[in-house]
C-alpha positions as CSV (number, residue, x, y, z in Angstrom):
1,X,0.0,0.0,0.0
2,X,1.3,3.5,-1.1
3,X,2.2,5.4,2.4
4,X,2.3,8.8,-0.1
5,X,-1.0,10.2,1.5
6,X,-2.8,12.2,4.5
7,X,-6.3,11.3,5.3
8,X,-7.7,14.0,7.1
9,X,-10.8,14.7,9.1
10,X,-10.8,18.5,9.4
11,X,-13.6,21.0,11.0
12,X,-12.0,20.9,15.0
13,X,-10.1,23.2,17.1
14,X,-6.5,22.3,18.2
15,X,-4.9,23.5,21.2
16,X,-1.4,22.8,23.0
17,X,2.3,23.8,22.6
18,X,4.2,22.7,19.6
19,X,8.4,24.0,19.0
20,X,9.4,24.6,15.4
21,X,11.6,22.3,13.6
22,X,15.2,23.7,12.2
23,X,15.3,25.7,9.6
24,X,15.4,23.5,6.4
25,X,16.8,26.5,4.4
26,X,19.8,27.3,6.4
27,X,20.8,23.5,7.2
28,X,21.5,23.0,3.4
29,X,24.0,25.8,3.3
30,X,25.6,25.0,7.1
31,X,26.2,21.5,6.4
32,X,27.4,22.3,2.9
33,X,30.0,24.4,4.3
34,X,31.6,21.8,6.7
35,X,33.5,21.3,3.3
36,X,35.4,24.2,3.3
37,X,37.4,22.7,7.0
38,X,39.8,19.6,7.6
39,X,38.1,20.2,11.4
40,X,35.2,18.5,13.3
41,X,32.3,20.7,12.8
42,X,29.2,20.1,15.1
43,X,25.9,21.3,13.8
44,X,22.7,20.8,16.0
45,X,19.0,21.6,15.9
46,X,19.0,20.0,12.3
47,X,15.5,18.9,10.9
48,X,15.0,15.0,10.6
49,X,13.7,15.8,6.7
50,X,14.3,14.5,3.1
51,X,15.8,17.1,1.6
52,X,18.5,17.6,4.9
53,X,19.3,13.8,4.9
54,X,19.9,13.4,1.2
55,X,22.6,16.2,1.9
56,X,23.6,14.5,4.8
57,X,23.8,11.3,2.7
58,X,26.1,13.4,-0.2
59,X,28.5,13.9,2.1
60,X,29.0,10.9,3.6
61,X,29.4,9.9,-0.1
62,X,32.5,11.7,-0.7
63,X,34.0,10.7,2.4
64,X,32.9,13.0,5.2
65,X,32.9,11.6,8.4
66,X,29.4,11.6,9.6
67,X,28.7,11.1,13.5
68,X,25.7,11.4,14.9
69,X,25.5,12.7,18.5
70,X,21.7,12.9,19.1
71,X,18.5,12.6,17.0
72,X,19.4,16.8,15.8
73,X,23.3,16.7,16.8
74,X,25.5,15.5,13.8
75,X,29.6,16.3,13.7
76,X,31.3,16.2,10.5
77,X,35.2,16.0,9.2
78,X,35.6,17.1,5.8
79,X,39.3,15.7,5.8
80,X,39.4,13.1,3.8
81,X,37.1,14.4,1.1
82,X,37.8,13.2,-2.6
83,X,35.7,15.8,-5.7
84,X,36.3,12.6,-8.1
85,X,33.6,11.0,-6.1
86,X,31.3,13.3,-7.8
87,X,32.2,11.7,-11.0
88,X,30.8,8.3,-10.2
89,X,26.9,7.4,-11.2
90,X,26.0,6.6,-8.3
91,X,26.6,10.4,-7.0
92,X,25.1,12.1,-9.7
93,X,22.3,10.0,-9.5
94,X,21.6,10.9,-6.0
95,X,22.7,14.7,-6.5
96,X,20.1,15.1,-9.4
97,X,17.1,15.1,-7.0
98,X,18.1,17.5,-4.8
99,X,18.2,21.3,-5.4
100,X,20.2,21.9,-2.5
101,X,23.5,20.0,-3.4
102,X,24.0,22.8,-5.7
103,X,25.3,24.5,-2.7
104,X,28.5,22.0,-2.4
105,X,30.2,23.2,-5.3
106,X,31.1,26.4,-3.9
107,X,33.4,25.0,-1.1
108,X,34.6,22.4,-3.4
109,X,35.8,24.9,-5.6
110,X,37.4,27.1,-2.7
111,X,39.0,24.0,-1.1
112,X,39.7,21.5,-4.4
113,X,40.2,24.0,-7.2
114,X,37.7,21.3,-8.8
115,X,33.6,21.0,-8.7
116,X,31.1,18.7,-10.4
117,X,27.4,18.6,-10.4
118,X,24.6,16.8,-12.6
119,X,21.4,19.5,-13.0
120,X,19.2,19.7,-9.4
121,X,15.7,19.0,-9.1
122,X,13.7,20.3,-6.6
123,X,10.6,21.9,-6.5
124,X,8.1,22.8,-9.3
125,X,7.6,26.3,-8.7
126,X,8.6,27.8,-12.6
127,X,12.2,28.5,-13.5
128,X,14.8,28.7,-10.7
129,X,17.8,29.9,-12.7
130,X,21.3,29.1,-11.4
131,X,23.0,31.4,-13.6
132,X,24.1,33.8,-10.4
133,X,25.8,30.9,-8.5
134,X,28.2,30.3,-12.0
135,X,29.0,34.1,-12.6
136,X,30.1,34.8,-9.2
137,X,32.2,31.8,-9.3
138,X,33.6,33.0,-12.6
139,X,33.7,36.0,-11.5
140,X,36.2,35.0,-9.0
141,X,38.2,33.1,-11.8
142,X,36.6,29.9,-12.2
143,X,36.2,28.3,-15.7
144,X,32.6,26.7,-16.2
145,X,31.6,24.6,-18.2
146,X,27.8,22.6,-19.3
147,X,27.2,19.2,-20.8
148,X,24.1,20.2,-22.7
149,X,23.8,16.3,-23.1
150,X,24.3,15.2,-20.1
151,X,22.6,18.0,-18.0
152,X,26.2,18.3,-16.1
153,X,28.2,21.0,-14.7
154,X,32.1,21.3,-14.0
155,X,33.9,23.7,-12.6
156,X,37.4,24.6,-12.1
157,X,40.5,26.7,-11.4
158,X,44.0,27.2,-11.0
159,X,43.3,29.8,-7.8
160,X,40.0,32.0,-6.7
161,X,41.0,35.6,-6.8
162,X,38.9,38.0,-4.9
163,X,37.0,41.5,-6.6
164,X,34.4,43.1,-6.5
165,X,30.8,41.6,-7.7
166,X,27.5,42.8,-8.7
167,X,25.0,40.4,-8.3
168,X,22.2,40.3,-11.0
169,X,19.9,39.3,-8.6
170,X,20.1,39.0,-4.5
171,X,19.7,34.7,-4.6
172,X,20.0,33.4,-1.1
173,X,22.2,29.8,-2.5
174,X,24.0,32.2,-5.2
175,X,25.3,34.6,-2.0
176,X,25.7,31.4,-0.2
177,X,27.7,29.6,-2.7
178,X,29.9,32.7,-3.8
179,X,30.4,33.9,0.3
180,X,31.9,30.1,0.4
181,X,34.0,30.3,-2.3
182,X,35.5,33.9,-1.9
183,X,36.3,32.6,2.2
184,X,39.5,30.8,0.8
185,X,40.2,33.1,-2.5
186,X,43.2,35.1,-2.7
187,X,42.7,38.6,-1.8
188,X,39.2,40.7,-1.3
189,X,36.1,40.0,-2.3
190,X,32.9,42.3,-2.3
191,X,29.5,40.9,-3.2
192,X,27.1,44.0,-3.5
193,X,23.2,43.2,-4.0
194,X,24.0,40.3,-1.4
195,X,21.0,38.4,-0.3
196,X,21.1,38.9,3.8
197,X,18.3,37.0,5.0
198,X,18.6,35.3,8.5
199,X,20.2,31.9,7.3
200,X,22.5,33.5,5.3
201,X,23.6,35.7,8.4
202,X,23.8,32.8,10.6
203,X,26.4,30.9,7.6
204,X,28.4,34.3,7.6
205,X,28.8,34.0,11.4
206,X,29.8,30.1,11.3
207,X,32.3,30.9,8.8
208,X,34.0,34.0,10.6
209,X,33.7,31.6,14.0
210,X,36.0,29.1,11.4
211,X,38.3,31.7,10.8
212,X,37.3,33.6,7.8
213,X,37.2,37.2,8.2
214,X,33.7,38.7,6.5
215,X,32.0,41.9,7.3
216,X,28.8,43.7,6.6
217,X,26.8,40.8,7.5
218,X,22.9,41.5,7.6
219,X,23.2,43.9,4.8
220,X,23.8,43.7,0.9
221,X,26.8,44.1,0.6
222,X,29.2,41.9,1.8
223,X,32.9,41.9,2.4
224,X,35.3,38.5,2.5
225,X,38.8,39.1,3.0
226,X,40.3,35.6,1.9
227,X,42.3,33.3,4.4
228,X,44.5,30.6,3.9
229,X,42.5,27.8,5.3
230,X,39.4,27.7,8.3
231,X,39.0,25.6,11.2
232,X,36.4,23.8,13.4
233,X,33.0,25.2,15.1
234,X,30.0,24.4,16.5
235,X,26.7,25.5,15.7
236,X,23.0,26.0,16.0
237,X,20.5,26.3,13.2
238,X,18.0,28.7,13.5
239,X,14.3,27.9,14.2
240,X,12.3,27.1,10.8
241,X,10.5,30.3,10.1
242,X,8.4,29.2,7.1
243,X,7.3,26.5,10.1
244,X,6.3,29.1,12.5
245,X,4.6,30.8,10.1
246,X,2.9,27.7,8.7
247,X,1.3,27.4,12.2
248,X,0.3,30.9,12.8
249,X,-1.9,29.9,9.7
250,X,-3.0,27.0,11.0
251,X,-4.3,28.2,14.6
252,X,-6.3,30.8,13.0
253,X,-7.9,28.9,9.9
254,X,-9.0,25.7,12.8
255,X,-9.9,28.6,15.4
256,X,-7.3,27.0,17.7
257,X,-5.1,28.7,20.5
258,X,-1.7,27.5,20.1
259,X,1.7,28.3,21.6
260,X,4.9,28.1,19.1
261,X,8.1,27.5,21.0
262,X,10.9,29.4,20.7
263,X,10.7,31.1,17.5
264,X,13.7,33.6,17.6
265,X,11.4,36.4,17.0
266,X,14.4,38.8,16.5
267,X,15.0,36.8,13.2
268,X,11.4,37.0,12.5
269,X,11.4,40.2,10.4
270,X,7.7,41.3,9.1
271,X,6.4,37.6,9.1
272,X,4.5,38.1,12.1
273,X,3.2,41.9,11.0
274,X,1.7,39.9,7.8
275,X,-0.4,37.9,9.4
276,X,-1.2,40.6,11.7
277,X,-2.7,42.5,8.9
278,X,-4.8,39.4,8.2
279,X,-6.7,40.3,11.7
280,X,-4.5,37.7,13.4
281,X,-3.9,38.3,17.4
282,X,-0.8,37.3,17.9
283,X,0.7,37.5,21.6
284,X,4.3,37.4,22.4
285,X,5.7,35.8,25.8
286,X,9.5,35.8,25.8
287,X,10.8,33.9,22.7
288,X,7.0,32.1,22.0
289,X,4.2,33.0,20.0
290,X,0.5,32.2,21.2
291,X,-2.5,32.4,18.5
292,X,-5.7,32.6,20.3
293,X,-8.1,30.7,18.3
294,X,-10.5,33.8,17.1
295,X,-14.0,32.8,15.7
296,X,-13.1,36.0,13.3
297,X,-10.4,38.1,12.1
298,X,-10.6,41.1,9.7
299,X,-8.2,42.3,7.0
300,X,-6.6,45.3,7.9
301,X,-7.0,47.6,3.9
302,X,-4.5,50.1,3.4
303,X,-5.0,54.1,4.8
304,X,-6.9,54.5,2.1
305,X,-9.2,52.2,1.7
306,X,-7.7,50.1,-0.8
307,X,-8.0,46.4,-0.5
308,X,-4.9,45.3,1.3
309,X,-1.5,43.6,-1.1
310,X,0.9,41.0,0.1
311,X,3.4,40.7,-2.2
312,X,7.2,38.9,-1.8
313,X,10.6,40.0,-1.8
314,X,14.2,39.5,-1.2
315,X,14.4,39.8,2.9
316,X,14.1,41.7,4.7
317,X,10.5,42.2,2.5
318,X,8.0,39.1,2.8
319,X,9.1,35.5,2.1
320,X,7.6,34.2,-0.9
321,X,7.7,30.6,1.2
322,X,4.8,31.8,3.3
323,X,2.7,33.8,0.4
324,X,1.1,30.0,-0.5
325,X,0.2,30.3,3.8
326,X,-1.1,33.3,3.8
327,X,-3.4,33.0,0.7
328,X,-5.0,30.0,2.6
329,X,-5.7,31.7,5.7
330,X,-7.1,34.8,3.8
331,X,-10.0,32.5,2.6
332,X,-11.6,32.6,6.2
333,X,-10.8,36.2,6.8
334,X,-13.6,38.9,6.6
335,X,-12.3,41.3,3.7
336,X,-10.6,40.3,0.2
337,X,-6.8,40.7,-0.4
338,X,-4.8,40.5,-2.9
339,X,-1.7,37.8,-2.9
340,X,1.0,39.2,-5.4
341,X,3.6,36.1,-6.5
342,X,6.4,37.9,-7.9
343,X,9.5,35.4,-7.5
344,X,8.2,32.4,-9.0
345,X,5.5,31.8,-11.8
346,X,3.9,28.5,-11.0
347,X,3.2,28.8,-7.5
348,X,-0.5,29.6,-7.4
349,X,-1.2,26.9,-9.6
350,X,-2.6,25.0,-6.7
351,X,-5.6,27.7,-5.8
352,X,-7.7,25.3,-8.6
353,X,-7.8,22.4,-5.5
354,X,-8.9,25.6,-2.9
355,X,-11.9,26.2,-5.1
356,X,-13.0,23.1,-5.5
357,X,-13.1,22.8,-1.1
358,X,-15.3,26.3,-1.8
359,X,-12.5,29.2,-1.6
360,X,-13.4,32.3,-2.9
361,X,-10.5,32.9,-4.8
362,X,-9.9,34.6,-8.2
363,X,-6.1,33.8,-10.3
364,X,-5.6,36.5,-11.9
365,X,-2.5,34.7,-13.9
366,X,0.2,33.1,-12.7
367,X,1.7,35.8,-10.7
368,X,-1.5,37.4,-8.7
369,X,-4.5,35.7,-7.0
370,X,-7.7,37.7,-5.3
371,X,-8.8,36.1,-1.9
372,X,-12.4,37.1,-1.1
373,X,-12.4,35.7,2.4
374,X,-15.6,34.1,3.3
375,X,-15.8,35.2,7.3
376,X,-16.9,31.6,8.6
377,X,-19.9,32.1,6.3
378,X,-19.6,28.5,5.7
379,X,-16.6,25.8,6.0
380,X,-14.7,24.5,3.2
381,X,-15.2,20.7,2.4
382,X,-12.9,18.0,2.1
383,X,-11.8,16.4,-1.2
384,X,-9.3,14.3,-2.7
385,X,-6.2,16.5,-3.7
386,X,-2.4,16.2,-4.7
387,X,0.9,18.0,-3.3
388,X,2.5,20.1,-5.6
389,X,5.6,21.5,-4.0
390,X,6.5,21.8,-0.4
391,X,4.4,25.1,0.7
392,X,1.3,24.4,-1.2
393,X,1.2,21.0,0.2
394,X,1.2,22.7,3.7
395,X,-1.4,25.2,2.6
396,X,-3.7,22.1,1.3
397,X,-2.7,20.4,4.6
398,X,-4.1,23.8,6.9
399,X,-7.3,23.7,4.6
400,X,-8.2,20.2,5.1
401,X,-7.8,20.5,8.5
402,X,-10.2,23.4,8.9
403,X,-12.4,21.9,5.8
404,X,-15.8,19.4,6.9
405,X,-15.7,16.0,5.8
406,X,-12.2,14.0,5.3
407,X,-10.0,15.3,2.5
408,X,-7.4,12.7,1.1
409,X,-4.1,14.5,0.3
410,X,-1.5,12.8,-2.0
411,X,2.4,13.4,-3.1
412,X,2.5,14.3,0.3
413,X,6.4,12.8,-0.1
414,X,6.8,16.9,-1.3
415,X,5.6,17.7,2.8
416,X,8.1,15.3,3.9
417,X,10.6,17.3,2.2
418,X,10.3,20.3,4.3
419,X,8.5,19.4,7.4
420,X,9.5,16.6,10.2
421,X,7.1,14.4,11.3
422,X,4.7,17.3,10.3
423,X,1.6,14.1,11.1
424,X,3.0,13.5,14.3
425,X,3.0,17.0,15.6
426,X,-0.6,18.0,14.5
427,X,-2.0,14.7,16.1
428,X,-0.2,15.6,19.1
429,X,-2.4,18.7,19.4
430,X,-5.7,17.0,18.5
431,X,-5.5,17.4,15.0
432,X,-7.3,14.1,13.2
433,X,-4.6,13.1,10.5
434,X,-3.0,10.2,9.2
435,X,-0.9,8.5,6.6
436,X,-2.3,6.0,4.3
């Protein structure tokens, strides 16, 4: 029997306590970056989910010693590491389903002159170009090079030299790739329209703990002064904010009062002030968040009058991770907003299975739905439905839990990618859900 698929019986409150996972985001670049060191490096708070495995599984691959301390506690050595692993089949094989391990060939090019890669997968959310991660690292004097046939990169180079680089676009894995390669480059590098959300800060801080010497962290542009070679650290990842946001949803589509756990609200940003304009009450005690379950909540519209935007952006604007979130828990608000999908073209594609449940929701096209909420008017109803990527599949997840009736999601695989246990933790708070 296939076990890719929720059954859910939606329509009841949830209550209790639930802490967020790590951040999924940020473990891909922390644990690609124990390349770039001979030394142990201990990671912890790492989420038990596909997408950080696989990684974890890469490495072990090319000869990284892999230790692990607890069930979120891992410590790697990077010493023995050989790039003509990355030659073999088998590698390229595994590499190819993962988006992430596109984050390895920086610190294989600062460390082994030498990187290889077949084409990542990852989500279906429209084009994801990689062309910034391949100009910075030619920028830095890198030769690149693409197997049109066999959907493979290679890079290499006699030495990184360090200078100054506009980025074309402020990618989070393109700054993350290029900040690890420029950390053992000869000279200085400057990366201005830098990406500096949270995870990225929190790799720029590992790395300088390692011995690298980079400044104007939390800003766009970034300076790395190269070293000669970096050492061991320890580290903690950051809570998953997409998570914590995921749950603000969720408590106020099921009317439920819910405490998240230590959510690091100074790395936070706006995320909370979005769903605050969605009529949500949030309360903050210490480092938690507590959603009252509210039997209404009314869009906040804009000074004057018109109907209120959310739109994404590079950080520190709105995460377009949590714009699939909030477009779900607009449908029970009171007031309509518009959701604006700038960053990716295929993400709304899902709001087809929200109608059928009995959203009010218009797509515009692929870049802009209208929510027209429906202000507990009625519930939505459960149907059979399939997981498209990683966020959507959470939004179809909050709906069927608020929806009447059972609701049958499948590809839920796509949920496993980014959230832990994510059946687990609901039922824990009362929520009815399980896998097939």
């Amino acid at each position: 029997m296939s076990t890719d698929a929720f059954e859910v019986r939606g329509g009841k409150p949830l209550s209790g306590s639930i802490v967020p996972q790590g951040a999924k985001n940020e473990a891909l670049q922390i644990l690609s970056a124990v390349l770039l060191s001979e030394e142990d490096i201990t990671i912890s708070n790492i989420p038990d989910i596909l997408d950080v495995n696989v990684l974890i599984e890469l490495l072990a691959e090319m000869n990284v010693a892999v230790k692990k301390i607890d069930s979120e506690t891992y410590t790697f050595n990077a010493k023995n590491v050989d790039p003509a692993i990355l030659l073999t089949e088998k590698f390229k094989k595994r590499a190819a389903h993962l988006r992430g391990s596109v984050m390895i060939l920086g610190p294989l090019l600062a460390r082994f002159k030498r990187a290889y890669l077949p084409t990542p997968g990852g989500d279906k959310i429209g084009r994801r170009r990689l062309d910034t991660h391949f100009l910075g690292f030619q920028e830095l004097g890198a030769t690149f090079q693409f197997d049109k046939e066999n959907s493979f990169y290679s890079l290499t180079t006699e030495k990184l030299i360090g200078k100054y680089i506009l980025l074309e676009e402020p990618s989070v894995t393109g700054t993350a790739n290029i900040v690890m390669a420029a950390v053992l480059a000869e000279g200085t590098t400057t990366i201005f329209n830098a990406a500096c959300e949270p995870y990225l800060q929190q790799l720029c801080n590992m790395l300088n703990r390692m011995g690298a010497k980079i400044s104007g962290i939390g800003s766009n542009l970034l300076t790395i002064e190269g070293v000669q070679k970096l050492g061991g650290t320890e580290h903690r990842l950051l809570p998953d904010m997409i998570e914590i946001g995921s749950f603000i949803g969720l408590a106020a589509m099921t009317k439920s009062y819910i405490t998240i756990k230590n959510c690091r609200l100074d790395m936070l940003g706006v995320i909370p002030k979005y769903f605050q304009k969605l009529g949500i009450k949030l309360e903050f005690n210490n480092d938690d968040i507590i959603v009252h379950g509210q039997e209404r909540y009314e869009v906040q519209n804009f000074i004057d009058g018109s109907i209120l935007t959310i739109s994404d952006g590079p950080w520190p604007m709105f995460t377009p991770d949590l714009l699939s979130i909030v477009l779900v828990t607009a449908i029970q608000a009171e007031g309509s907003v518009l959701i604006h999908q700038k960053m990716f073209e295929s993400r709304l594609f899902f709001v087809d299975k929200l109608i059928d449940m009995g959203a009010k929701i218009i797509l515009c096209d692929p870049h802009r739905a209208t929510v027209i909420g429906l202000n507990r008017e009625y519930n939505l109803r459960g149907i059979n439905m399939s997981s498209p990527d990683i966020r959507a599949g959470v939004s179809l997840l909050i709906a069927a839990l608020s929806a009447d009736g059972k609701s049958t999601i499948s590809n839920i695989h796509q949920i496993d990618r980014g959230y832990q246990y994510i059946d687990l933790r609901l039922q824990a708070l009362g929520a009815d859900i399980k896998r097939l």
